[in-house]
C-alpha positions, 0 to 999 in steps of 0.5 A: 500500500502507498501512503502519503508522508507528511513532511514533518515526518521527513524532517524528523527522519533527517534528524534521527539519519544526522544524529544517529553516528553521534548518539551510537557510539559512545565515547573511549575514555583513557586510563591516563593522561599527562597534565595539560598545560592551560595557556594564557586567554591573551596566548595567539592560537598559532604564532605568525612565523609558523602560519608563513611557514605553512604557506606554499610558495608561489613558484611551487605550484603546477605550470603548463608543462606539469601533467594534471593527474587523470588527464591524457598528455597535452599535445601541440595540436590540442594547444594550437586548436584551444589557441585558435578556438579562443582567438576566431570565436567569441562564446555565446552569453547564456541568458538567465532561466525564464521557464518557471518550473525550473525555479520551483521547488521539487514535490514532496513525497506526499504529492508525488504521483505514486499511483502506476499508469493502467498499462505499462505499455500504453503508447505515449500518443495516446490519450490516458484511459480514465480512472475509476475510483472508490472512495472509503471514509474513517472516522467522521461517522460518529460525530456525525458529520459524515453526511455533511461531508458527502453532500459537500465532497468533490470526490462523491461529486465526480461520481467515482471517474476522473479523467488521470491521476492528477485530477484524483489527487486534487479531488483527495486532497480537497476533500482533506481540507472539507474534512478538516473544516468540518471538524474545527467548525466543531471545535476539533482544532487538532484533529489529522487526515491522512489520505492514502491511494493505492490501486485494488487488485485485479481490478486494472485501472480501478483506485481507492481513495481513503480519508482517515480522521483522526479528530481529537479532543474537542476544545471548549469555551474558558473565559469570555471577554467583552471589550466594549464601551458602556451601555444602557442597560450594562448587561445589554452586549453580554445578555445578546451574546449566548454563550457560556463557560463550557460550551463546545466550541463550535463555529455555527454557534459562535457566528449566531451568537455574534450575528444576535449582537449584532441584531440586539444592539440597534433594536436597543438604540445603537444604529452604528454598533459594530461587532469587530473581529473575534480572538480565540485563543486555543490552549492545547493543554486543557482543551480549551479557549479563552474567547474575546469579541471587541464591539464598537457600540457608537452612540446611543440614539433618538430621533429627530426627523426624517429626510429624504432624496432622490427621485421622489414618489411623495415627501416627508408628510407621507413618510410621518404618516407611514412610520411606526416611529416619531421624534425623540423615539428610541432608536430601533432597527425594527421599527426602520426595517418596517417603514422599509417595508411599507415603502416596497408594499406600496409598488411606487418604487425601482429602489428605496432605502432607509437609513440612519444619518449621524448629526452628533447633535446631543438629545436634551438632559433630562432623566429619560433621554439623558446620554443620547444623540439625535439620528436622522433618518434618510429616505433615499427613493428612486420611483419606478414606473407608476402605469401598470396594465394587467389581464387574467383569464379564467374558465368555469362550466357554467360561468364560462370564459371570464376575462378581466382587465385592469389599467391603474396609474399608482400615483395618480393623486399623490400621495398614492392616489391610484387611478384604476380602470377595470373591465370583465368580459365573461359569457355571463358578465359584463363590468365596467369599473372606475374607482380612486383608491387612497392607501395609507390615506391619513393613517398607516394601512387604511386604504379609502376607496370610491368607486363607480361601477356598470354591470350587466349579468345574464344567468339562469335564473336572473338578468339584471342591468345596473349601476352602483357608486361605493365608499369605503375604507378597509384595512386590508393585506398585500403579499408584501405586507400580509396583516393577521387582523383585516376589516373593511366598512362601507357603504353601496347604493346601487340602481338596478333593472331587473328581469327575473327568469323564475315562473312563479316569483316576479313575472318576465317583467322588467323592474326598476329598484334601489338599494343602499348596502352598508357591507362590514367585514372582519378578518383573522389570517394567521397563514404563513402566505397569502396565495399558496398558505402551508400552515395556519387559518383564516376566518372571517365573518360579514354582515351586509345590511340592506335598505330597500330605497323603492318599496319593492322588497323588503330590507333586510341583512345578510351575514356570511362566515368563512373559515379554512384552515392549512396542515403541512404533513410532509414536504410535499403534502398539504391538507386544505379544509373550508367550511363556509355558512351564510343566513338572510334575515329580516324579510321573507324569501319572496322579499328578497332580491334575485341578486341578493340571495345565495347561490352554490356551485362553481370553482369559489364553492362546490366544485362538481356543479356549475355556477350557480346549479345547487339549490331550490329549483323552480318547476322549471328546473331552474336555481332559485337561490336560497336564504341560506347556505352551506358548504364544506371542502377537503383539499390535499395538495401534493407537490413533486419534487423532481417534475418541473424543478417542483413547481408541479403539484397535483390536488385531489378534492372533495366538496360539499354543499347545499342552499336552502329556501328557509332562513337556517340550514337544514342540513338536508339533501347535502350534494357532493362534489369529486375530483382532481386538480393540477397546480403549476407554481409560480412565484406569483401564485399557482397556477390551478386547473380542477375537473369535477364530477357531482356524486349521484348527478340529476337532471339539468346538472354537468356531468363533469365541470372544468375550472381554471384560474390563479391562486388556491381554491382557497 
């Protein structure tokens, strides 16, 4: 087998070859001797008259007849041809060496290639097979970094071929020094790897490449030393740093400690803190090391105003409105990383930043803000382009094809005053909408909106022709910006003229009417996304009362609970549930509008029924709508890993559902709905396509029900 030699074990060999004549054989010792007489210090080692008489006379040496042992006897012609060589010829300079590889240092043994070619009598011009190899691990097992060390291996990333030896050798002695930082990382700072090749029997061609580790003892954490200023409070660096006496020495541990101070100290004032190179040192002996981190705290600081440059999208005003934090506020890194937030989530900008400016201006003397400066804190906006324009499609049995469309100019009426048009061109509808909508108006997250609408609906059961004009304010959520408490309040007057389609309710008349509607909502998202949720819930509950304006029907109030819910079981499986119930009360079923009341069936409701198929039937077979409703549906959404780099999924389902006449559920006649569906994720949101079949179908409904569209059934 051959292995590789260490170069302190070479020297060491030297060492014991140089020493060895010295220390075999010992010194003779005479029986006797005669009395050595001690010269005087002053005494010359050996006087000038013998060290001339030493010397060889000058005339004494060999001239150019005097034959040169080991040499042939010089003869005329040899003289004649030197003479004439030297005379006619002027010898060429030898210039100095440029080839680096003469100039280099030989290779030690360690790196010398030991590993004979595959064939000895491989011909020079052909090109070298290539090396199949194995590779064996020791020691690294029980320490449980052996994973660890494959996942990151360039031996097991070459897939046991290499192209010679050279390339082999490279990939060992990389991994020799993966091996070595894994093991200090766990405080294995005098831990050896020796690696070793050699070729394996009967097996021409093949090589095996061994790692053996042998870690040592781990070093643990002695003393631990701060070296910073004052602070307030005085435990505050030491608290953050979560570190102790004892502890491994591990690398993971002492980053995460350094990168807590780093955080700690500007949530706790200090904007220019800075944590400075860490010093370790090792003691070999006991195993352990004393730990010291240099920290450069700066001052302590408050508030004073805000600035901001840079092309800009609204000025200091908005920014006030929009900041969780005012002057003479303690500075806190989290309350700035929010306003940076809020300033992205409005979608007004190509880049902006926020940062604090040093005025070295002190804050005032007194017992709160005592010891303090002033910051700044600087906007820096770069406004992007304020225009958007979108469309979206999507399909669903019953509702057929719906395509919409928006144009919006963001900024509009600074500060973010958006401007936004938008159309819906559907096989059963028609809108046409123009609304002004104020984000952050006067308050941080309060969203104003006023909107106009035309719409033309065309179904089974009704056709209605409309106007509505609304107001509103809301708090709502954004994928940027997802808030766990939501509302909205408003109020919609709308003008409408109706042809109901039913036998035995309004006639196949036309009839005008007006209604005001005051819609309340009130929201609880506790999911970790907001299109494509793996854990969490989200509940909501909204109440809509409805005043008749021309006599026509009756007032009354209509209410509606939601509530999913989201199970992640594996890494690629997540269990979806929705449950939803609805009740109008305050007039009769008769009194209550076609556009009002509730309908089920679709790709927002019970999938396996077309829009609006569940429910009261008139003798006509035709949907009626109902007082009240229910609805409930299981979903589970599996992802795969290795189709589409993972953005495939595909989501069997079953819903449930009913709509009833009275004004509470019954829970009768419960219909059901079946299929599967496909997801493509993007980083907008799935993509989803379902195919549906009803449970035990009856006449007039779809034997199987298509929907496409974006984002989560729910």
């Amino acid at each position: 087998m051959l292995k590789t030699v260490s170069a302190s074990a070479i020297a060491l060999a030297a060492a014991l070859t140089v020493w060895a004549p010295l220390t075999c054989a010992p010194p003779t010792y005479a029986q006797s001797a005669p009395p050595v007489e001690i010269a005087p210090a002053d005494a010359p080692i050996i006087t000038d008259q013998d060290f001339d008489s030493a010397l060889p006379a000058l005339d004494d040496g060999p001239n150019e007849d005097t034959p040169v042992p080991g040499l042939p006897p010089q003869t005329a012609e040899a003289d004649d041809l030197v003479t004439e060589t030297v005379a006619d010829e002027t010898l060429p300079d030898i210039p100095p060496a440029t080839d680096e590889a003469l100039t280099e240092p030989l290779p030690s043994l360690a790196d010398f290639d030991k590993i004979p070619p595959p064939s000895a009598v491989a011909a020079t011009d052909e090109q070298a097979p290539e090396i199949a190899y194995d590779t064996t691990l020791n020691g690294l097992k029980d320490l449980n970094l052996e994973k660890m060390f494959w996942d990151l291996s360039a031996l097991k990333e070459g897939k046991g071929k290499a192209a010679n030896a050279v390339m082999l050798r490279a990939r060992l002695k990389q991994d020799e020094v993966l091996a070595l930082r894994l093991l200090k990382a766990e405080g294995y700072y005098d831990a050896t790897v020796i690696t070793s090749m050699e070729n394996l029997p009967n097996q021409p061609g093949r090589v095996r490449a061994t790692l053996t580790v042998a870690p040592g003892t781990p070093y643990r954490l002695d003393e631990i030393v701060i070296t910073a200023g004052p602070t307030t409070p005085p435990d505050l660096i030491r608290d953050a740093l979560p570190l102790k006496t004892g502890d491994a020495l591990l690398a993971d541990r002492v980053v995460a400690a350094e990168a807590s101070v780093s955080l700690k100290l500007p949530e706790s004032g200090y904007p220019f803190a800075e944590v400075g190179p860490r010093d370790i040192l090792l003691d070999n002996t006991t195993y352990t090391a004393d730990y010291t981190l240099p920290v450069e705290t700066g001052p302590r600081a408050r508030i004073r105003k805000f600035t901001t440059e840079g092309r800009q999208a609204f000025g200091v005003d908005h920014i006030e409105t929009i900041a969780r934090f005012h002057e003479n506020d303690l500075y806190d890194s989290r309350m700035v990383d929010d306003l940076r937030q809020a300033l992205v989530a409005t979608n007004l900008f190509r880049a902006v930043s926020v940062e604090p400016v040093r005025t070295n201006a002190p804050a005032p003397d007194d017992s709160e803000m005592a010891g303090t400066e002033y910051v700044d804190i600087l906007v820096r906006q770069q406004t992007g382009r304020s225009r958007k324009l979108a469309a979206d499609i999507g399909f669903s049995t019953g509702q057929g094809v719906l395509l919409k469309g928006s144009w919006i100019n963001r900024n509009w009426r600074p500060p973010e005053g958006a401007l936004i048009v938008e159309t819906t061109l559907g096989s059963n509808e028609q809108t046409l909408g123009v609304s002004l909508r104020h984000s952050n108006y006067r308050k941080r997250d309060l969203t104003r909106l006023i909107s106009t609408e035309l719409a033309r609906s065309d179904y089974d059961t009704y056709e209605a022709q409309g106007l509505r004009l609304g107001y509103s304010l809301s708090r709502s959520s954004t994928p940027i910006w997802q808030k766990r408490w939501t509302w909205s309040a408003g109020v919609e007057l709308s003008a409408i003229r109706l042809n109901s389609k039913l036998d035995k309710m309004l006639g196949d008349s036309w009839i005008n009417y007006y209604t005001a509607d005051m819609p309340l909502k009130l929201a609880r998202d506790v999911t970790d996304n907001l299109l494509n949720p793996t854990k969490g819930f989200r509940a909501s509950i909204e109440t809509t009362p409805q005043v008749s304006l021309s006599g026509l029907f009756g007032n009354n109030i209509k209410n509606q609970f939601d509530v999913s819910t989201y199970r992640q079981v594996s890494d690629q499986t997540i269990l979806a549930a929705r449950f939803r119930a609805g009740t109008i009360i305050g007039s009769d079923f008769v009194d209550v509008p076609l556009t009002t009341r509730f309908y089920a069936g679709g790709g927002g409701s019970v999938r396996g029924f077309g829009y609006q198929e569940l429910g009261p039937r008139d003798a006509a077979n035709t949907p009626t709508g109902g007082l009240s409703l229910f609805e409930v549906a299981f979903e589970a959404r599996y992802r795969f890993k290795n189709i589409l780099d993972g953005n495939l999924g595909v989501v069997p389902f079953i819903d449930a559902g009913q709509v009833y006449q009275g004004k509470t559920p019954d829970f009768n006649d419960i219909r059901f709905g079946v299929g599967i569906g496909a997801r493509y994720y993007t980083n907008f949101g799935p993509i989803r396509i379902d195919v549906a079949t009803p449970v035990s179908r009856r006449d007039g409904e779809s034997p199987v029900s298509l929907y496409v569209g974006i984002g989560q059934a729910f």
